[in-house]
C-alpha positions as CSV (number, residue, x, y, z in Angstrom):
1,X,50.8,102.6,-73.6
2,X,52.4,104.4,-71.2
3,X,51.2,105.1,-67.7
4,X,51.1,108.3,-67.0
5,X,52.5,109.5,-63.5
6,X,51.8,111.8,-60.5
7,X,54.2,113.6,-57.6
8,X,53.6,112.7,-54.2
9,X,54.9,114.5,-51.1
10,X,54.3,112.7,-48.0
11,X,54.8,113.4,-44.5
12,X,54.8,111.1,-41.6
13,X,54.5,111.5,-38.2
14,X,53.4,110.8,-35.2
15,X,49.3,109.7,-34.9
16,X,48.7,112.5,-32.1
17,X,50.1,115.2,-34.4
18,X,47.7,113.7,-37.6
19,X,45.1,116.7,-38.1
20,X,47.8,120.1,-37.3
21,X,50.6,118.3,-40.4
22,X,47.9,117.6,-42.3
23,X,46.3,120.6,-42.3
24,X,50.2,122.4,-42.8
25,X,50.9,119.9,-45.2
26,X,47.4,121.4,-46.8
27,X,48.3,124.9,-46.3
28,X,51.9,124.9,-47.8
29,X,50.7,123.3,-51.1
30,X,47.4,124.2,-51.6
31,X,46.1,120.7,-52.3
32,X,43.8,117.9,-51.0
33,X,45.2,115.7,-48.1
34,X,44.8,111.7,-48.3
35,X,45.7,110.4,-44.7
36,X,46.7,107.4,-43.7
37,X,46.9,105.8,-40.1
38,X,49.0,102.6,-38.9
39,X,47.5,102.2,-35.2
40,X,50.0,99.3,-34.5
41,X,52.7,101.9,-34.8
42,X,51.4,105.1,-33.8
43,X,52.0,106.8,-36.9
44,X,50.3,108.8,-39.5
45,X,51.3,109.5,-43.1
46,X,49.5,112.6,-45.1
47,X,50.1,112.9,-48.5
48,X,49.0,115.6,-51.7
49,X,49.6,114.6,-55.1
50,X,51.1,116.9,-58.5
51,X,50.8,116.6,-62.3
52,X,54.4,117.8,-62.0
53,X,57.6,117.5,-59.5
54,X,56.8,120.4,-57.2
55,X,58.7,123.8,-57.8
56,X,61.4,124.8,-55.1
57,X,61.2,121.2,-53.2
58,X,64.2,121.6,-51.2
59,X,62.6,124.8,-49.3
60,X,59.6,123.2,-49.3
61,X,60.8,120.4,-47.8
62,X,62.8,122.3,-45.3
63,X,59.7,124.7,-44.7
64,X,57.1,121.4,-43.9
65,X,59.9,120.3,-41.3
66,X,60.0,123.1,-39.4
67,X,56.6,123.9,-39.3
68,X,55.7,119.9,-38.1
69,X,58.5,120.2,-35.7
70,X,57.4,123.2,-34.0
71,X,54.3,121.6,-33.5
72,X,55.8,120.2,-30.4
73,X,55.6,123.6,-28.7
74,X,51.9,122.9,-28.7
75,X,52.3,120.2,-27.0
76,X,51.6,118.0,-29.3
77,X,53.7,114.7,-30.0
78,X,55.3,114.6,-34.1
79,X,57.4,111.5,-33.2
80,X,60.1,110.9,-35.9
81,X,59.4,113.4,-38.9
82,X,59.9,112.8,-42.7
83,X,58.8,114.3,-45.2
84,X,59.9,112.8,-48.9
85,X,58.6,113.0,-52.6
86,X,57.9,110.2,-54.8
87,X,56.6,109.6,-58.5
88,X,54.1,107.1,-59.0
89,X,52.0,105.4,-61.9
90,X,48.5,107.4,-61.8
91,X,46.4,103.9,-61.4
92,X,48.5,103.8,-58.0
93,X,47.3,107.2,-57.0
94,X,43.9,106.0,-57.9
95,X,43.6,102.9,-55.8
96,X,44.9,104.9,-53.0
97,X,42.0,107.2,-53.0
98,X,40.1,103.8,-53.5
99,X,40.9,102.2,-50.3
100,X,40.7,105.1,-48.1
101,X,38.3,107.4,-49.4
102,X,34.7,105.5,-48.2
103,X,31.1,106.5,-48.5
104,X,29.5,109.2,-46.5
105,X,26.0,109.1,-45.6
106,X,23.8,112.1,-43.7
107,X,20.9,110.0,-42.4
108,X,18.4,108.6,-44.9
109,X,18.4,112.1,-47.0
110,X,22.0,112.2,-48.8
111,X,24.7,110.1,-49.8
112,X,28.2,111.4,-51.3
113,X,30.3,108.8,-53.0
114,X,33.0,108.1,-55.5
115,X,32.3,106.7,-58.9
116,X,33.4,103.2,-58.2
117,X,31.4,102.9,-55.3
118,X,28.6,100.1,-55.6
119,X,27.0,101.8,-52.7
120,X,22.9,102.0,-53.5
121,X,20.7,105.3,-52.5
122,X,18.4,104.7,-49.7
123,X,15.0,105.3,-51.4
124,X,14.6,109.3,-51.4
125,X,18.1,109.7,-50.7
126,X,19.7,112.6,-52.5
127,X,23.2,110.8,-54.0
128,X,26.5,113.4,-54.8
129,X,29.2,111.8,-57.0
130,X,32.3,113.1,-56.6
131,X,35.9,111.3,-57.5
132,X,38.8,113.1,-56.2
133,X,41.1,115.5,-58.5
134,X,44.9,116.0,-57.6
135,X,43.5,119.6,-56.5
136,X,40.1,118.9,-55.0
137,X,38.7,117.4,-51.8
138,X,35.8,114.8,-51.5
139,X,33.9,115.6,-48.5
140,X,35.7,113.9,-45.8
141,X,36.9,116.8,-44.1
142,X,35.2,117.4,-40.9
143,X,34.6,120.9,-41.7
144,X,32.9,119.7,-45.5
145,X,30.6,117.2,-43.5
146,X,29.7,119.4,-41.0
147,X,28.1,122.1,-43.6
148,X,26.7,118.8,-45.4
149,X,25.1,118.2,-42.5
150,X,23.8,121.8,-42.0
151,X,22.8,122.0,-45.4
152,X,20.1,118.6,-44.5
153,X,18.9,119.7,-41.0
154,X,18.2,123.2,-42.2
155,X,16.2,122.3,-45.4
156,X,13.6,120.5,-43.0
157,X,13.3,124.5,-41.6
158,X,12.2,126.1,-44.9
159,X,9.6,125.2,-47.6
160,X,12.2,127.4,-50.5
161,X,15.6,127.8,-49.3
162,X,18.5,129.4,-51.3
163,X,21.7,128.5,-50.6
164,X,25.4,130.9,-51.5
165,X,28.1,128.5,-51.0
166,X,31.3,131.0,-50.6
167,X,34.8,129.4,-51.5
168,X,33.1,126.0,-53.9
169,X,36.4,124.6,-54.6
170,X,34.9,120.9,-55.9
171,X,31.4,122.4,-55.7
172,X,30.9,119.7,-53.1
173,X,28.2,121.7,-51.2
174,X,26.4,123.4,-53.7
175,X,25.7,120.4,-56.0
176,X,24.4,118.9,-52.7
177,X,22.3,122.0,-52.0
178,X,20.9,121.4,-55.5
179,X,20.5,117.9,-55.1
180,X,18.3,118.7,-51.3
181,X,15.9,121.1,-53.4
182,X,17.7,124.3,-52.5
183,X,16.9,127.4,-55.2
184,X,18.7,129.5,-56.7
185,X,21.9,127.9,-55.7
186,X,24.9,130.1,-56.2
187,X,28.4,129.2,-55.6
188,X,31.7,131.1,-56.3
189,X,35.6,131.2,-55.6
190,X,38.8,132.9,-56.1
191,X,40.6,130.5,-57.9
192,X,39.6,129.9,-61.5
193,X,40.4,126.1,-61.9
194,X,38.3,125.2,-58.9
195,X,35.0,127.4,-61.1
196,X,35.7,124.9,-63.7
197,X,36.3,121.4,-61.8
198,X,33.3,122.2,-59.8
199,X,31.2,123.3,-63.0
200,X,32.3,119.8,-64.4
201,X,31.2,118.0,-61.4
202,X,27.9,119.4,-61.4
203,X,26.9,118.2,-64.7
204,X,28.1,115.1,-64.0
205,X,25.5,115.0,-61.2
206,X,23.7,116.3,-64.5
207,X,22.5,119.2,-62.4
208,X,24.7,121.8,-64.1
209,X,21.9,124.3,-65.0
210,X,21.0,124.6,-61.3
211,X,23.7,126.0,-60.4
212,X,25.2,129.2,-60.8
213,X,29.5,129.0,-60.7
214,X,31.3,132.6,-60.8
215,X,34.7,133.5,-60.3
216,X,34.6,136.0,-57.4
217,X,37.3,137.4,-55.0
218,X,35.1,137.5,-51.5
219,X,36.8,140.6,-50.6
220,X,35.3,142.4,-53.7
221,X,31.8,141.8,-53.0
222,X,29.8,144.4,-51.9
223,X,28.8,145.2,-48.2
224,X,25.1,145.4,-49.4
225,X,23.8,142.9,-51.1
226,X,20.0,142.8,-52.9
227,X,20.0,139.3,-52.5
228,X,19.5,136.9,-49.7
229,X,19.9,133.4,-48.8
230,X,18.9,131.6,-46.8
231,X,22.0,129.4,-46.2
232,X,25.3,130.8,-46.6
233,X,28.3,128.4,-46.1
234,X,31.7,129.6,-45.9
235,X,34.8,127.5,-45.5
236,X,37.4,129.6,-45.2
237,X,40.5,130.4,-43.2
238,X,39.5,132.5,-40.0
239,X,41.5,135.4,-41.0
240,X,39.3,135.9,-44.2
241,X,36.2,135.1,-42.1
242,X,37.0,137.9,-39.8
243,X,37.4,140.7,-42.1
244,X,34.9,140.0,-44.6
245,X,32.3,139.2,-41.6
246,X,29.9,142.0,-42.8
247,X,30.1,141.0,-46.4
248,X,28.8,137.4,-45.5
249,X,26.1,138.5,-43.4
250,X,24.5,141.2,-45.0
251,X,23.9,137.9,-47.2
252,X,21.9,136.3,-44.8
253,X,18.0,136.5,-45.1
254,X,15.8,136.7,-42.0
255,X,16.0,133.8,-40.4
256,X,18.6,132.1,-42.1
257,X,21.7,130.5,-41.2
258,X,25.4,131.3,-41.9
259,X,27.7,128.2,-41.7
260,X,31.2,129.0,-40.9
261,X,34.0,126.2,-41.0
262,X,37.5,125.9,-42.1
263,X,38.3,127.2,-38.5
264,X,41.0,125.9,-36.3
265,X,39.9,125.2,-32.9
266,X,42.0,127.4,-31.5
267,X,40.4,130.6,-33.1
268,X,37.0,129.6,-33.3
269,X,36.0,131.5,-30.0
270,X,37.7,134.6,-32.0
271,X,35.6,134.4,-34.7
272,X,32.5,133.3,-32.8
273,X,32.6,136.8,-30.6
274,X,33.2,138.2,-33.6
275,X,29.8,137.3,-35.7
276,X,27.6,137.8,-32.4
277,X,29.1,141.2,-32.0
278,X,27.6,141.4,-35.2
279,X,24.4,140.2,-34.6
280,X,24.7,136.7,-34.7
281,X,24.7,133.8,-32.3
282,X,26.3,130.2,-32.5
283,X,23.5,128.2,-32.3
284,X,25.4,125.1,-32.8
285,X,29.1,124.1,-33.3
286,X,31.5,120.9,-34.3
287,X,34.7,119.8,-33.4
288,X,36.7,117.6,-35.5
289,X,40.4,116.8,-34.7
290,X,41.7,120.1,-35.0
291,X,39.1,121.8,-36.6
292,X,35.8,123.4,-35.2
293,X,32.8,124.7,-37.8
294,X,29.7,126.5,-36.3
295,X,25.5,127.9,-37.5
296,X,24.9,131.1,-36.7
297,X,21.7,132.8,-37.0
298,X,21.0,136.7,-36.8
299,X,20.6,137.7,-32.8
């Protein structure tokens, strides 16, 4: 038979400018990033992956130049630049993900891993498997582990907590929400492919009926909401954080916490000032690479 085949675009560049071309190589194609570093030379290599040869590559390939050059106004160092597409048997896109994509563990209370993993579940250890989709992330973001991480360290707080996960794409969050013993656990997001990925990840966690998956644009939800949670975590871009602030917090139940990531580190103190004039205060915050996620709690 024959094997079937996958597009990748890959851009290199220098190790110092890894998280900002990731992240643009992110942005500009709206998929996950697989990142690769060769210490001995300094350099990095991000790639995403297509079913098909992407649509317009010459501008695209012109528009992630440009973009990864002018990081250097920044200050940052890109080194030499490339940015190329291949096509490649699937099994070779698979083993890729194999080697780099590892593990992750929060404490002795959850474990997220891919399918091939031998890894075994600490005893009482919540365990998330999740293989990664041409589309869909796995977790190793910092901004994903960091509202992993919230999601543990607040359950501890509460004997019932809810959880509203705003923006699911894999579902990563909410099926480990379910998993930690949150209820109801509610989930939605914009773009109707990621409702049904993460719908089919859940019940392969076999946790499907915990979990309520709706397509919802944020900016149509109401301002008032009859229901509270008491965990909201929204990864999105700081522009949509920013205008929809009221929206996510009139979510928030007494005492409860709103997780905010997806934020560059440059416009986190934007949106910080933002939710305490608002009533909330950053009670705790992350920084990873380029990339800064904060809890907020109700002032």
């Amino acid at each position: 038979m024959k094997s079937r085949h996958v597009w990748r675009v890959s851009v290199t560049s220098d190790i110092e400018a890894e998280d900002a071309a990731a992240e643009i190589l992110r942005s500009a194609c709206d998929r996950a990033v697989a990142s690769y570093t060769d210490l001995e030379t300094r350099t990095s290599e991000s790639c995403v992956y297509f079913d098909h040869a992407p649509e317009a590559w010459t501008l695209l390939r012109r528009q992630l130049l440009d973009r990864i050059q002018g990081l250097k106004s920044c200050g940052l160092r890109t080194g030499s630049v490339s940015v190329s597409l291949r096509k490649i048997a699937s099994n070779s896109w698979l083993q890729s993900w194999k080697k780099h994509f590892k593990p992750l563990e929060i404490g002795s209370a959850l474990l997220v891993k891919p399918g091939w993993s031998k890894r075994r579940r600490r005893l009482g250890q919540a365990t998330v498997i999740l293989d990664p989709g041409l589309s869909f992330g796995t977790g190793q973001h910092p901004t994903t582990e960091f509202c992993l991480r919230g999601l543990v360290s607040v359950r501890e707080d509460f004997a019932n907590p809810s959880f509203l996960d705003v923006g699911t794409g894999s579902g990563i969050l909410a099926i480990a929400a379910a998993k930690l013993g949150f209820a109801p656990v509610d989930a939605f997001d914009f773009d109707p492919e990621s409702i049904s990925v993460a719908t089919a990840n859940a019940a392969r966690n076999r946790i499907g009926p915990r979990i309520h998956f709706w397509r919802q644009d944020v900016s149509a939800l109401p301002k008032r909401s009859p229901r509270q949670y008491t965990v909201i975590c929204a990864n999105l871009l700081a522009d949509l954080l920013l205008i929809h602030r009221d929206r996510l917090t009139a979510r928030v139940e007494s005492g409860g916490s709103l997780m905010l990531a997806g934020i560059l580190d440059t416009e986190f103190y934007k949106v910080s000032a933002h939710y305490r004039a608002g009533g909330f205060r950053c009670v705790s915050r992350r920084r990873g690479g380029e990339w800064c996620s904060g809890q907020f709690r109700r002032e």
